[in-house]
N, C-alpha and C positions, 0 to 999 in steps of 0.2 A: 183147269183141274176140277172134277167133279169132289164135291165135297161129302156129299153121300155114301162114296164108298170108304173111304178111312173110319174102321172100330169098327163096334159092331158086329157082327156078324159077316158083313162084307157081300150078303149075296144082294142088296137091294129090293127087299121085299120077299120072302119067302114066304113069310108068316110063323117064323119062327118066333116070333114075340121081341128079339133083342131089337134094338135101335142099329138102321140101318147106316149111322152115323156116329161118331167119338164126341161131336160135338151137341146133338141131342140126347147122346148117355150123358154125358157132364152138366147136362139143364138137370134133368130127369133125377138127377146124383142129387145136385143141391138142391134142387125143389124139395126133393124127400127128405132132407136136412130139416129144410122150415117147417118141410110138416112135424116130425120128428119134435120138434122144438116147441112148437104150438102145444103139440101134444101134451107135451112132457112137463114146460113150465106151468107153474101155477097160478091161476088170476095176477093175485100179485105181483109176481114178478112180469108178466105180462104185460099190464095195464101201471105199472111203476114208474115214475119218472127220476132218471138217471140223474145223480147228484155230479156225477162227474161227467157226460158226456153231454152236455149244454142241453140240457130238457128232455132227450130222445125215450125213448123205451123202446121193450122189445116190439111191443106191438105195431109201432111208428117204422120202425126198420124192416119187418116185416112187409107191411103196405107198400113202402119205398122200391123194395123186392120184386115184388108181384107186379106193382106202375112198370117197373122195367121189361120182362117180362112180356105184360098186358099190349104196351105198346108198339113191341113186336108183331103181335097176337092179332092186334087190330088191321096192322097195315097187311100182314099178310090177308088177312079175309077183308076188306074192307078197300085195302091202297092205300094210296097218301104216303107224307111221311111217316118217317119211325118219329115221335115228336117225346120225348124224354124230358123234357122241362114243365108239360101244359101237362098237369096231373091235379086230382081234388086228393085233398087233405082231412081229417080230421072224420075219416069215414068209418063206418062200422067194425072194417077189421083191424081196427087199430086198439078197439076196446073188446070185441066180442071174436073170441076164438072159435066159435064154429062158424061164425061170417068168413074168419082167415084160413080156416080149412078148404070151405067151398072155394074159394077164390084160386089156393094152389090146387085143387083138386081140377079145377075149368083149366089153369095153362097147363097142370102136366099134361091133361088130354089135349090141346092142343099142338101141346109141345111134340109129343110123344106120334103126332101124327101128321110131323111136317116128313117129307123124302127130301129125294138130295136135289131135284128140279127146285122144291122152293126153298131150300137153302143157299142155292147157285144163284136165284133170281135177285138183280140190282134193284138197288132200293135207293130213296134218297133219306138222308138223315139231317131233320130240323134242327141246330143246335145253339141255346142262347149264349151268347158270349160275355155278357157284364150286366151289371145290374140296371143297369139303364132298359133293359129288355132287350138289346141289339140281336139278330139272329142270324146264322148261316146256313147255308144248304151244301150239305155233302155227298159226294157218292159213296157207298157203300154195297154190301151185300145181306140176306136175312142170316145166313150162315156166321156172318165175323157178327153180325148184332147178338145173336144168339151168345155167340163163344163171349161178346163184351159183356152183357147181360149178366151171364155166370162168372165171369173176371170178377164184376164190380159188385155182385153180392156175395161173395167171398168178404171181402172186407165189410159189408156189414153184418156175417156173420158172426165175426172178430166182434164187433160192434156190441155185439146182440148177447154174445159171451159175457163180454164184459159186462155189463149193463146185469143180467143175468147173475151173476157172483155175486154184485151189489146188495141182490135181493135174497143170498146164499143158496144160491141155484149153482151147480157144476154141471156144465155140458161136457159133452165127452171130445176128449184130445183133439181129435181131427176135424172139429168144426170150426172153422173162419180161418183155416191157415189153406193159403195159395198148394195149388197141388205140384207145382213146381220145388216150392219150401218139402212138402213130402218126400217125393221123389226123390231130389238130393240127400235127402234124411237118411233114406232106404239107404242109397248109395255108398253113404259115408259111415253105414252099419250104424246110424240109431241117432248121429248126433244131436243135438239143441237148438241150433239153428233157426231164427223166428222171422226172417225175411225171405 
């Protein structure tokens, strides 16, 4: 099954400007989230370290983000593994938000300019498994990495929210809750539901 053609626009490259994909509207979605959020928080709360979530800040979740992301980014232009573990820390956009701007601004345009051939294409995915460094090799595809990518920065959006408050920053509703939790929301006419 071609993954290219579910959402989107559906015709596969028109030029219509939509994403010929459900799965790189839903990058594209949250990427614009982070930006949004870079934007909007203020140094402080940016560059603040979280009393309650063991060190983090917004800005560290951020980078954590992007590393996700980035490493898809790489293997599609470069090859190799998707490698998720082997990342540098402690880098410019973690303190400096127009560093973390450029950075989502490089994967949307990448993101935003995958089709459905390199979403389809098999990938192998590096993965460590315990702290001892131990490692495995998976099969996968760029399409489910992509859709993983966006899964797993959902919850550090959550993250990021929180952390965020801390600093009495209010992001708006729909940032870090699964679009599944939404949807049923919708469903059930509006309920509370936070899983």
């Amino acid at each position: 099954m071609s993954l290219g053609r579910i959402g989107g626009c559906g015709c596969g490259g028109c030029g219509c400007g939509k994403p010929d994909s459900a799965v790189v509207a839903a990058a594209l979605e949250l990427l614009g989230q982070c930006e949004g959020i870079v934007r909007q928080v203020p140094d402080r709360a940016y560059t603040g370290v979280s009393a309650g979530l063991d060190g983090g800040s917004v800005g560290k979740h951020v980078r954590h983000t992007m590393d996700h992301y980035a490493a898809i980014v790489r293997t599609l232009s470069e090859g190799g593994a998707v490698d998720y573990d082997h990342r540098e820390r402690d880098v410019p956009m973690e303190r400096d938000r127009v560093a973390a701007l450029a950075s989502i601004d490089a994967v949307k345009r990448s993101v935003r300019s995958m089709r459905a051939s390199d979403l389809d294409r098999g990938v192998t995915i590096r993965v460590m498994t315990d702290a001892a460094g131990t490692e495995a090799l998976l099969a996968s595809s760029l399409g489910r990495e992509v859709a993983f990518a966006t899964h797993h920065a959902v919850h550090h959006l959550a993250m990021i929210k929180s952390i965020a408050r801390e600093f009495g920053f209010t992001l708006a509703e729909g940032v870090g809750r699964a679009p599944s939790t939404l949807n049923h929301e919708q469903a059930a006419g509006g309920g509370a539901s936070r899983a």
